[in-house]
N, CA, C and O atoms as a CHARMM CRD file, in Angstrom:
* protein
*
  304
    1    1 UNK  N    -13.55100 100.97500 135.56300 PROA 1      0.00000
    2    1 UNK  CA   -13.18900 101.50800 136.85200 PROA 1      0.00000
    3    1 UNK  C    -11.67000 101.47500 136.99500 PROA 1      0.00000
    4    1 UNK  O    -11.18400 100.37400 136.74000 PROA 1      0.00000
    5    2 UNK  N    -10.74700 102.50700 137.37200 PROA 2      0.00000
    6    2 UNK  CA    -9.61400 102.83900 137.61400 PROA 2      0.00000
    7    2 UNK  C     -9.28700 101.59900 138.88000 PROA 2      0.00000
    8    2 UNK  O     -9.92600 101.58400 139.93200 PROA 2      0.00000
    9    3 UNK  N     -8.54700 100.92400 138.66200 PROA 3      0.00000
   10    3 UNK  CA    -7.59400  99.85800 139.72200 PROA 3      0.00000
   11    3 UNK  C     -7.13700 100.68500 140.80600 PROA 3      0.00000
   12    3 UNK  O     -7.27200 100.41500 141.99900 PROA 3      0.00000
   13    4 UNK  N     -6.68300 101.53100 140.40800 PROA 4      0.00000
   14    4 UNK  CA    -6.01300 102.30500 141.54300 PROA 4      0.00000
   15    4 UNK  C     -6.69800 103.85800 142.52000 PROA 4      0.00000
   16    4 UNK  O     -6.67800 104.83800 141.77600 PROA 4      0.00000
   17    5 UNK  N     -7.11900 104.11300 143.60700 PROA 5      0.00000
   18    5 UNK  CA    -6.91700 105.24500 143.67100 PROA 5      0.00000
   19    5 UNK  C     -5.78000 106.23000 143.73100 PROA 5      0.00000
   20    5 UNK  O     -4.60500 105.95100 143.49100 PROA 5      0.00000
   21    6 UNK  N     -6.24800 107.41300 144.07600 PROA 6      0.00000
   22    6 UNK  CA    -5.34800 108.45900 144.15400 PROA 6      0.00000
   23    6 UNK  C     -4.73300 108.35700 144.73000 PROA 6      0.00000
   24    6 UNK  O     -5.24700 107.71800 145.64800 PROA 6      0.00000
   25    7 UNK  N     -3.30500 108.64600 145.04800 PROA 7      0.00000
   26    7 UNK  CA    -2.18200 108.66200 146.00400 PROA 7      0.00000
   27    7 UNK  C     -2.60400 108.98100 147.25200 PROA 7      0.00000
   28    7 UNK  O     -2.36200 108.22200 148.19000 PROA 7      0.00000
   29    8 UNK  N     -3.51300 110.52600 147.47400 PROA 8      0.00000
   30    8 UNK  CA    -3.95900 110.61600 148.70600 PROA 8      0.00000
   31    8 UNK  C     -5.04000 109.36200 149.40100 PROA 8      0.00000
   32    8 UNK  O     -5.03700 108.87800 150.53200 PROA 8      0.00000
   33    9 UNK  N     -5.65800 109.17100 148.57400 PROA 9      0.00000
   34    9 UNK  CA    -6.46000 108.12500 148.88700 PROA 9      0.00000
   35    9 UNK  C     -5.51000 107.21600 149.69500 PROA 9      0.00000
   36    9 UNK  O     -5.30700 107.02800 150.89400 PROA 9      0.00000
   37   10 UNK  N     -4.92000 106.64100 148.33000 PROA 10     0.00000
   38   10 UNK  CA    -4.33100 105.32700 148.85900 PROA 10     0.00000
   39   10 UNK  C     -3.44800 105.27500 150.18900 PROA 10     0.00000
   40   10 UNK  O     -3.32600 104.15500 150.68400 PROA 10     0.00000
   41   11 UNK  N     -2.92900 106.15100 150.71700 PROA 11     0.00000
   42   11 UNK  CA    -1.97900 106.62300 152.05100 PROA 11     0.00000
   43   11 UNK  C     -3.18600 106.62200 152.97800 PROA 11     0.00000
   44   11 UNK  O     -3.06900 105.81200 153.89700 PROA 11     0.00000
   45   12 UNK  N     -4.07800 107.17600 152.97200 PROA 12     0.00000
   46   12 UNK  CA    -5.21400 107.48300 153.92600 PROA 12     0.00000
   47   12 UNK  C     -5.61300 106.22000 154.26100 PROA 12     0.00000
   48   12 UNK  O     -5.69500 105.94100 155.45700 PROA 12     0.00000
   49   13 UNK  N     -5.96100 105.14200 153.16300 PROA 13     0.00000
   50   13 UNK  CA    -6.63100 104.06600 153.29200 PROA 13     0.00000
   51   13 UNK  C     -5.18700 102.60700 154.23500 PROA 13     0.00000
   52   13 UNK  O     -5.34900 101.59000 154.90800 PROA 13     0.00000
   53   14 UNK  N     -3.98900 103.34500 153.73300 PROA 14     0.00000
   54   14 UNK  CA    -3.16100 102.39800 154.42500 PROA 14     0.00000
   55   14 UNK  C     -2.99800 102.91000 155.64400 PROA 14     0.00000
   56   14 UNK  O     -2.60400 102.27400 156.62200 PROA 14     0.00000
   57   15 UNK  N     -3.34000 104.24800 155.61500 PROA 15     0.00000
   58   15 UNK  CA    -2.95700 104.49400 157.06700 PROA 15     0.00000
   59   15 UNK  C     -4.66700 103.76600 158.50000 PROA 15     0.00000
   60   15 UNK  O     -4.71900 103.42400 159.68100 PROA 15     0.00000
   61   16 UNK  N     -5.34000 103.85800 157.72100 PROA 16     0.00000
   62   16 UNK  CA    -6.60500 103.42000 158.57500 PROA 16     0.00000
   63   16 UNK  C     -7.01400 101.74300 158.70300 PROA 16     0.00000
   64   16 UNK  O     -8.08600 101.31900 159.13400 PROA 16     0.00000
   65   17 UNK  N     -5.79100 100.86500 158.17900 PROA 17     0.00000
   66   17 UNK  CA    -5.67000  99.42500 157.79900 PROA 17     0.00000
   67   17 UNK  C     -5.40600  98.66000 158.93900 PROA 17     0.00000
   68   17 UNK  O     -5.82200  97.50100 158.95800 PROA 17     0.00000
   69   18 UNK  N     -4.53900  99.28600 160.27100 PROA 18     0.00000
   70   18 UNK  CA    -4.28500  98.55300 160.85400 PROA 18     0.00000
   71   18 UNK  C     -5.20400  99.06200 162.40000 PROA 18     0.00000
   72   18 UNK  O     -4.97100  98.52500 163.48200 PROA 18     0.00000
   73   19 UNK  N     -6.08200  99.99900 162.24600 PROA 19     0.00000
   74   19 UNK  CA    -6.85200 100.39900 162.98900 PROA 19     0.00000
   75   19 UNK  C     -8.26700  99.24300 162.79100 PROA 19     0.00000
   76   19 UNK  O     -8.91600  98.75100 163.71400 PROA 19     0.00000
   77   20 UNK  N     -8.45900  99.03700 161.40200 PROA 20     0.00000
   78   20 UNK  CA    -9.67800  98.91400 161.57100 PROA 20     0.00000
   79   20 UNK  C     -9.75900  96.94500 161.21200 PROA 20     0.00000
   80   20 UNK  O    -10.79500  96.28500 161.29800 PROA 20     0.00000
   81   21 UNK  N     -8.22000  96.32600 160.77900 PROA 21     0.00000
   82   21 UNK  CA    -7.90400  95.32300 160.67100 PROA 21     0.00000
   83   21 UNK  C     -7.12300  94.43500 161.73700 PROA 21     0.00000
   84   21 UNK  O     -6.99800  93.21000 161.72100 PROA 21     0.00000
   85   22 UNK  N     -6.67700  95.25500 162.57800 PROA 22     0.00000
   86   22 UNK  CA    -6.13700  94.83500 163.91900 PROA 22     0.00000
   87   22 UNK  C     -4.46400  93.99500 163.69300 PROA 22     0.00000
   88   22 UNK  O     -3.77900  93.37900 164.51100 PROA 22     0.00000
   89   23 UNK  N     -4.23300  94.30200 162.25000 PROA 23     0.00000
   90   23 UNK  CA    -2.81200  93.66200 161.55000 PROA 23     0.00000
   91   23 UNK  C     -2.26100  94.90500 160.91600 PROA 23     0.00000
   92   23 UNK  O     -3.01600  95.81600 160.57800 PROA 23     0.00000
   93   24 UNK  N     -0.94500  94.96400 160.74400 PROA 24     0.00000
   94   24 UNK  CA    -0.05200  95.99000 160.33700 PROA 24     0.00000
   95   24 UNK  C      0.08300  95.39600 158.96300 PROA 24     0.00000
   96   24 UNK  O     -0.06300  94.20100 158.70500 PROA 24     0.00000
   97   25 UNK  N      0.44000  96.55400 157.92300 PROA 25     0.00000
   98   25 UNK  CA     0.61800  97.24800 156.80400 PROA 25     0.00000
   99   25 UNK  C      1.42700  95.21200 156.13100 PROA 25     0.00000
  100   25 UNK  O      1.09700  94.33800 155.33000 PROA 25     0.00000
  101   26 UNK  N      2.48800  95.44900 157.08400 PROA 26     0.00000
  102   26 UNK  CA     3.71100  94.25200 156.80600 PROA 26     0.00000
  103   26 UNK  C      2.75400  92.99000 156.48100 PROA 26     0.00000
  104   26 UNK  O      2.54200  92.34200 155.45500 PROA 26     0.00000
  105   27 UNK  N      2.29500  92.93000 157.73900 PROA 27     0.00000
  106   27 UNK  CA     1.71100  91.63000 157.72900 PROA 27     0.00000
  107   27 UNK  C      0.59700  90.92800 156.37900 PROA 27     0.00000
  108   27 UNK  O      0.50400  89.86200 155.77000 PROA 27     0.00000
  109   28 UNK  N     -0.05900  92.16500 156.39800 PROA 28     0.00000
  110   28 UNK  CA    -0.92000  91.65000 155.37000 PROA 28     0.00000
  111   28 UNK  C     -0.35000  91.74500 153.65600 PROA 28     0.00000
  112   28 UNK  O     -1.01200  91.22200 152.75900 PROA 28     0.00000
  113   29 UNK  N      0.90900  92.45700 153.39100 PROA 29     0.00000
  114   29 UNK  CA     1.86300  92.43500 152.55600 PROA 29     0.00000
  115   29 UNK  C      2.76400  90.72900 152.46200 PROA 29     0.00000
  116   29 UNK  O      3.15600  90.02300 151.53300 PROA 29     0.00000
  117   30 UNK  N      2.78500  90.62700 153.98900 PROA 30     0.00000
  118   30 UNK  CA     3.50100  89.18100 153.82900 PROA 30     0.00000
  119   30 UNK  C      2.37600  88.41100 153.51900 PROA 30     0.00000
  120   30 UNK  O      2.84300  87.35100 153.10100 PROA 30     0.00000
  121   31 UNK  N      1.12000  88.34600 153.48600 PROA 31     0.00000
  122   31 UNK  CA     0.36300  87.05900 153.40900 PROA 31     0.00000
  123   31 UNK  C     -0.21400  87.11700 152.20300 PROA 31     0.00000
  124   31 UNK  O     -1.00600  86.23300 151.87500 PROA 31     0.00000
  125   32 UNK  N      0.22900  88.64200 150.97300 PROA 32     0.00000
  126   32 UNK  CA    -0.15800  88.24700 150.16200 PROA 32     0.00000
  127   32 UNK  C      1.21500  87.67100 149.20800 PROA 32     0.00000
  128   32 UNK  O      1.23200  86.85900 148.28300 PROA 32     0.00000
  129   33 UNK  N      2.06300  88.26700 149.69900 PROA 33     0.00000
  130   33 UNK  CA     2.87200  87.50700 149.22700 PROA 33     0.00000
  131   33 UNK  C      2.90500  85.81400 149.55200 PROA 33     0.00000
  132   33 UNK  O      3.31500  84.98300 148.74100 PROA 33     0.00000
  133   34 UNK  N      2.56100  85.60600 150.45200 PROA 34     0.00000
  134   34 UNK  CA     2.18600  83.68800 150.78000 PROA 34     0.00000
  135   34 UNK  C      1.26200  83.40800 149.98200 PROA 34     0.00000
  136   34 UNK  O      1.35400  82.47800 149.18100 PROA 34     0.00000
  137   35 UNK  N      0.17600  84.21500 150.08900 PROA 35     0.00000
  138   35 UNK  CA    -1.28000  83.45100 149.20800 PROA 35     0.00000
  139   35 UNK  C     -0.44400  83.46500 147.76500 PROA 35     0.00000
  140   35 UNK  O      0.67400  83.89400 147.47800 PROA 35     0.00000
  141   36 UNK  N     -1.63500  82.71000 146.87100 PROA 36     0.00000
  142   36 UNK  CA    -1.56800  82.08500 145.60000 PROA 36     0.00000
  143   36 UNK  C     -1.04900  82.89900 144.50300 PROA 36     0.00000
  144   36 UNK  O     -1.21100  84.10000 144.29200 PROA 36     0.00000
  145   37 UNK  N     -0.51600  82.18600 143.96700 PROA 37     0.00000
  146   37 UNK  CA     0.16700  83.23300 142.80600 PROA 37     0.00000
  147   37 UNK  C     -0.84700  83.49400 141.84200 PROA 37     0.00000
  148   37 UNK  O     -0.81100  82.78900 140.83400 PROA 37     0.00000
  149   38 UNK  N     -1.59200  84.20800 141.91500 PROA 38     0.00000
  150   38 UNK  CA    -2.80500  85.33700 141.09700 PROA 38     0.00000
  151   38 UNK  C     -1.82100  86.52100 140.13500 PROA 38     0.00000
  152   38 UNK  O     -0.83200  87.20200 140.41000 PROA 38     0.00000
  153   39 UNK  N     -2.66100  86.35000 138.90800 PROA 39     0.00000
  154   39 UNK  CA    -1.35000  87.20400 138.10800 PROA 39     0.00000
  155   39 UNK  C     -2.35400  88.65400 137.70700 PROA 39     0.00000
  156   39 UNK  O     -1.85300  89.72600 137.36700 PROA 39     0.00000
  157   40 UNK  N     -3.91100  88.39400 137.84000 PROA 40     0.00000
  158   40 UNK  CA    -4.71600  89.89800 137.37600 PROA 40     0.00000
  159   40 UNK  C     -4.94300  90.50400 138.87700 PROA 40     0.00000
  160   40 UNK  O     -5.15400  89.68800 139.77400 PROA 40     0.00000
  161   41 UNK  N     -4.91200  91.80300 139.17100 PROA 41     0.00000
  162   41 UNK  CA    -5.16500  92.97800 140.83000 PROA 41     0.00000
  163   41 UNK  C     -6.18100  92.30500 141.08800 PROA 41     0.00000
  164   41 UNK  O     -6.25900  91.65600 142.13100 PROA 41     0.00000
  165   42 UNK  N     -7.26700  92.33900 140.07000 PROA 42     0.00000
  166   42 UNK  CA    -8.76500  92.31000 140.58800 PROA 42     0.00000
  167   42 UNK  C     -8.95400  90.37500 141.49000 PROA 42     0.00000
  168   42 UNK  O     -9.61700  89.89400 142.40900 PROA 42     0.00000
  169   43 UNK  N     -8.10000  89.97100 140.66900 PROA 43     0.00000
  170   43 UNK  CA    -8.09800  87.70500 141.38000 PROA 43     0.00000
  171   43 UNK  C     -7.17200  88.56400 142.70100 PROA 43     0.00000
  172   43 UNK  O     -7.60900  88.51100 143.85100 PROA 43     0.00000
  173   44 UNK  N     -6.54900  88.93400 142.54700 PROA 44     0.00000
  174   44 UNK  CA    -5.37500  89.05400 144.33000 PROA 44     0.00000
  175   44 UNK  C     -6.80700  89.68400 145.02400 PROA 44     0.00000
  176   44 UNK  O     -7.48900  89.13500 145.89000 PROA 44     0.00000
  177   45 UNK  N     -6.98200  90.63700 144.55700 PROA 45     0.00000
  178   45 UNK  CA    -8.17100  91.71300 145.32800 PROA 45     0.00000
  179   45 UNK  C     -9.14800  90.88500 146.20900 PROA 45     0.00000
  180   45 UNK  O     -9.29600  91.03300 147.42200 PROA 45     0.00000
  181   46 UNK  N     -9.92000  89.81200 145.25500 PROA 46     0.00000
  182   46 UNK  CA   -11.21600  89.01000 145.46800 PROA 46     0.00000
  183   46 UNK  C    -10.61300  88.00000 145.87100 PROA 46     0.00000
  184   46 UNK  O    -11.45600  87.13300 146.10100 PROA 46     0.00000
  185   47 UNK  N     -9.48000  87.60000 146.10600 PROA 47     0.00000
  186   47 UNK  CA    -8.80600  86.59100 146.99400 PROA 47     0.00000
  187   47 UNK  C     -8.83000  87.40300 148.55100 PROA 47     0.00000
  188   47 UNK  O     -9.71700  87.48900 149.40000 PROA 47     0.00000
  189   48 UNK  N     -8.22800  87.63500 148.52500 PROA 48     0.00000
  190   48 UNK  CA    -7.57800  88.56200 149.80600 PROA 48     0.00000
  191   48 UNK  C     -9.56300  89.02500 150.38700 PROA 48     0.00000
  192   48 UNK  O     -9.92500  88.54600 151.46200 PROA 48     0.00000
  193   49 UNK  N    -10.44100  89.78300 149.69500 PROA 49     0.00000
  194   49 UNK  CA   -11.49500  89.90900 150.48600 PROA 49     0.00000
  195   49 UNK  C    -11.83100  88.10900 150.62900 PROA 49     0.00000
  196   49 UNK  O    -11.39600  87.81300 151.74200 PROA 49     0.00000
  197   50 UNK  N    -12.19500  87.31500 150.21300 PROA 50     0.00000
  198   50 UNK  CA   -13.02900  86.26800 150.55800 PROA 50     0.00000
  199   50 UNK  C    -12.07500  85.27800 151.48300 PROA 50     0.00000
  200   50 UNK  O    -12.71200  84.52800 152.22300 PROA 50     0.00000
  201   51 UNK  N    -10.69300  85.18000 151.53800 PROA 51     0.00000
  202   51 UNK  CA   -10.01700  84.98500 152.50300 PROA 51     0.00000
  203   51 UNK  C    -10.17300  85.70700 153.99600 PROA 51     0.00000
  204   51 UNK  O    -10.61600  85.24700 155.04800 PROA 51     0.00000
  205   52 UNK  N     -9.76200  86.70700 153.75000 PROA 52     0.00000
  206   52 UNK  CA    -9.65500  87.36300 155.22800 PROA 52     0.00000
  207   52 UNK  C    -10.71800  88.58500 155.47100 PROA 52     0.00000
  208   52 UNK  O    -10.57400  89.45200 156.33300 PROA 52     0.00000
  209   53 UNK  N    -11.94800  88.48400 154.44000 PROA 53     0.00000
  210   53 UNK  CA   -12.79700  89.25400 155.09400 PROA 53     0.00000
  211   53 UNK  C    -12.62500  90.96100 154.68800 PROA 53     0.00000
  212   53 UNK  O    -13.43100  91.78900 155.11200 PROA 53     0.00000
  213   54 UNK  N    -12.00200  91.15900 154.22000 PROA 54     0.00000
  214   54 UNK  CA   -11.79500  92.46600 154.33700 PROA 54     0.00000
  215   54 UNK  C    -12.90800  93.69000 153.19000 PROA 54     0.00000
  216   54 UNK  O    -13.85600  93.48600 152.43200 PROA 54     0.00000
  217   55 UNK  N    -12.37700  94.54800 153.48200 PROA 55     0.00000
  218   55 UNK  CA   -13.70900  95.39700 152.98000 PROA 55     0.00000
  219   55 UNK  C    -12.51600  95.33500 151.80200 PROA 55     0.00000
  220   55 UNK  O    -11.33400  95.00500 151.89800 PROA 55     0.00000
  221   56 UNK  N    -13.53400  95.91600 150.31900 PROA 56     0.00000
  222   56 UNK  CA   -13.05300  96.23200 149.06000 PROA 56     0.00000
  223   56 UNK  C    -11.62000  96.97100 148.80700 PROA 56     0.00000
  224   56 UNK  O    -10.63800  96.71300 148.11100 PROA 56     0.00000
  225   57 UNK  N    -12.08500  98.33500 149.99000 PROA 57     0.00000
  226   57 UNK  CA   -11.12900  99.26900 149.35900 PROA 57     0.00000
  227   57 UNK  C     -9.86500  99.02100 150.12100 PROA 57     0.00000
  228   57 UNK  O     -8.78100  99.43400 149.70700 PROA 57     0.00000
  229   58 UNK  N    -10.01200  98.30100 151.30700 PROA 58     0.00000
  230   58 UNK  CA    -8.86900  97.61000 152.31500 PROA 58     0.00000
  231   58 UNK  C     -8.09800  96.92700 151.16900 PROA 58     0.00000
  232   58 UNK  O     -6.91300  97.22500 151.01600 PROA 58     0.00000
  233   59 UNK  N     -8.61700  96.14000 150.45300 PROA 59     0.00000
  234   59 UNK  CA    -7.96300  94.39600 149.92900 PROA 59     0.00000
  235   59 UNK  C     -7.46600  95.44000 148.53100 PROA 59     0.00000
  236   59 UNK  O     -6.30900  95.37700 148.11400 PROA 59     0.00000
  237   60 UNK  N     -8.13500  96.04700 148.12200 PROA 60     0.00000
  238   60 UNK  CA    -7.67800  97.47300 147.02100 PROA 60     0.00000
  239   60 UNK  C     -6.41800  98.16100 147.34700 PROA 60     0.00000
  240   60 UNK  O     -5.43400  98.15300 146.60700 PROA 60     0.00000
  241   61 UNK  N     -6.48200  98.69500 148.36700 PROA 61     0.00000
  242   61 UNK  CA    -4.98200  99.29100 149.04100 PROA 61     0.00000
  243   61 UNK  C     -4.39600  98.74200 149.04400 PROA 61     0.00000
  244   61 UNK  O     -3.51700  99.10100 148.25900 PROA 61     0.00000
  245   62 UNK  N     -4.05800  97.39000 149.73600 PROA 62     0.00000
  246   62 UNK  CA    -3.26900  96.79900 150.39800 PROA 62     0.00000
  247   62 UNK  C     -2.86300  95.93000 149.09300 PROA 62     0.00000
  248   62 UNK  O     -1.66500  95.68300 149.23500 PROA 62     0.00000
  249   63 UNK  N     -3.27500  95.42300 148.02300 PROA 63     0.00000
  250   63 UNK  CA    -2.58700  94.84000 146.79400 PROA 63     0.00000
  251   63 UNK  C     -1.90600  95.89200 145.84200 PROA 63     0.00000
  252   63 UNK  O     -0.88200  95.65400 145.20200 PROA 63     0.00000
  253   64 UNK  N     -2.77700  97.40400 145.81800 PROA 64     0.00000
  254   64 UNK  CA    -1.90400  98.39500 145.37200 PROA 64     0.00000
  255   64 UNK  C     -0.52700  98.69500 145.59100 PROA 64     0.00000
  256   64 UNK  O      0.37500  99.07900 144.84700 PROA 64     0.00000
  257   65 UNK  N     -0.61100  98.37500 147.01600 PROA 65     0.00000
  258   65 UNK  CA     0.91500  98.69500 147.64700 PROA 65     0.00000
  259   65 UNK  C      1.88000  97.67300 147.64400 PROA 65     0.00000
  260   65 UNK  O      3.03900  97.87000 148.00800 PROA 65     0.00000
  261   66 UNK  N      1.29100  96.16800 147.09500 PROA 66     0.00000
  262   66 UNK  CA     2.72500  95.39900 147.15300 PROA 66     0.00000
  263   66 UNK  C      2.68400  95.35000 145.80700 PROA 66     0.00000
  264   66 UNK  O      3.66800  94.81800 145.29400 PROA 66     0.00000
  265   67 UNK  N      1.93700  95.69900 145.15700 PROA 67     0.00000
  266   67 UNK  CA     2.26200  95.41000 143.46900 PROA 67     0.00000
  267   67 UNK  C      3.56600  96.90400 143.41800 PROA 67     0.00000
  268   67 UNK  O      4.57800  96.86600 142.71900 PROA 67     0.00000
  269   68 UNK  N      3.17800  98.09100 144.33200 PROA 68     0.00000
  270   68 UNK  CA     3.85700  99.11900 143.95000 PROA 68     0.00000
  271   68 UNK  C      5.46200  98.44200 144.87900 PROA 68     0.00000
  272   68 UNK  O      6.46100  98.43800 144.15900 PROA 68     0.00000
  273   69 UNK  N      5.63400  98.01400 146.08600 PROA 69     0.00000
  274   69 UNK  CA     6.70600  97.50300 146.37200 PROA 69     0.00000
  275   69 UNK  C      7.63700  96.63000 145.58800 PROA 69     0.00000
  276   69 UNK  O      8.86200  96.70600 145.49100 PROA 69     0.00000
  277   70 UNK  N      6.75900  95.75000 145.02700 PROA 70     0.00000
  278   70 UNK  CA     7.40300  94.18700 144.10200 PROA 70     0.00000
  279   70 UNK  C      7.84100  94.82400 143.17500 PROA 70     0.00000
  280   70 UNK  O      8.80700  94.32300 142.59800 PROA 70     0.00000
  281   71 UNK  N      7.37000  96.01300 142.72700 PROA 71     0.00000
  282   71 UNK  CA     7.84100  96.82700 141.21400 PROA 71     0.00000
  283   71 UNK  C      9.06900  97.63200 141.59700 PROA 71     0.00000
  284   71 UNK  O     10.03300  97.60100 140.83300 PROA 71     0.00000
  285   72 UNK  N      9.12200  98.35400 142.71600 PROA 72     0.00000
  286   72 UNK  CA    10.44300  98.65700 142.69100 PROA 72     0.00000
  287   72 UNK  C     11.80200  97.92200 143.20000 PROA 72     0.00000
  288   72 UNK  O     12.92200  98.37000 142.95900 PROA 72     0.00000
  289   73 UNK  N     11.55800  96.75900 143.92100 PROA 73     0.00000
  290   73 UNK  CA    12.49400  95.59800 143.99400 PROA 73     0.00000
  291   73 UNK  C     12.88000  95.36000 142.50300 PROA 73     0.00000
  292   73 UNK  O     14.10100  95.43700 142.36800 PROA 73     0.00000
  293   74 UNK  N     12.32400  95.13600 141.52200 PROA 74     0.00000
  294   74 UNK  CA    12.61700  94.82000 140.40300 PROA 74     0.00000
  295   74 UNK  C     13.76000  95.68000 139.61400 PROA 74     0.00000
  296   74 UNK  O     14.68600  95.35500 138.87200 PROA 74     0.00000
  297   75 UNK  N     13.20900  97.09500 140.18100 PROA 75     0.00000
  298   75 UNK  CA    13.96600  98.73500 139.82700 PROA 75     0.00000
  299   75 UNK  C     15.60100  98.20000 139.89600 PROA 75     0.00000
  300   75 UNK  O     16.34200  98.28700 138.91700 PROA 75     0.00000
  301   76 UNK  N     16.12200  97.52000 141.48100 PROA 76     0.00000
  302   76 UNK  CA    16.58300  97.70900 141.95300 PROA 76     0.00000
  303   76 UNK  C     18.15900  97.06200 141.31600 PROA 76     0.00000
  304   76 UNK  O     19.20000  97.24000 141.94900 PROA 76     0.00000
């Protein structure tokens, strides 16, 4: 199974994150950056759902997007 969806996907799914999670994009970016230093998507992924509950493709998005943030800090 592909780690990632599609770009459209993945925008759609961040954009419907803080509707249906009641926390903004940031926030749950900052707490994975707090939680445990997990080095494979799929341990952050299954952390982040059994922590805070979240549906698959939520805890999917939302690690997609700081692995894609943390990578271009690195760019920088």
């Amino acid at each position: 199974m592909s780690q990632v969806f599609s770009e459209e996907t993945h925008r759609n799914l961040l954009a419907r994150i803080p509707h249906c999670t009641g926390r903004e994009i940031s926030d749950w970016l900052r707490t994975v950056d707090e939680g445990p230093a997990l080095f494979r998507f799929e341990e952050k992924v299954s952390w982040l759902r059994a922590e805070h509950d979240l549906a698959y493709g939520h805890a999917k998005a939302i690690i997609h997007e700081y692995d894609l943030r943390r990578a271009a800090r690195k760019l920088l």
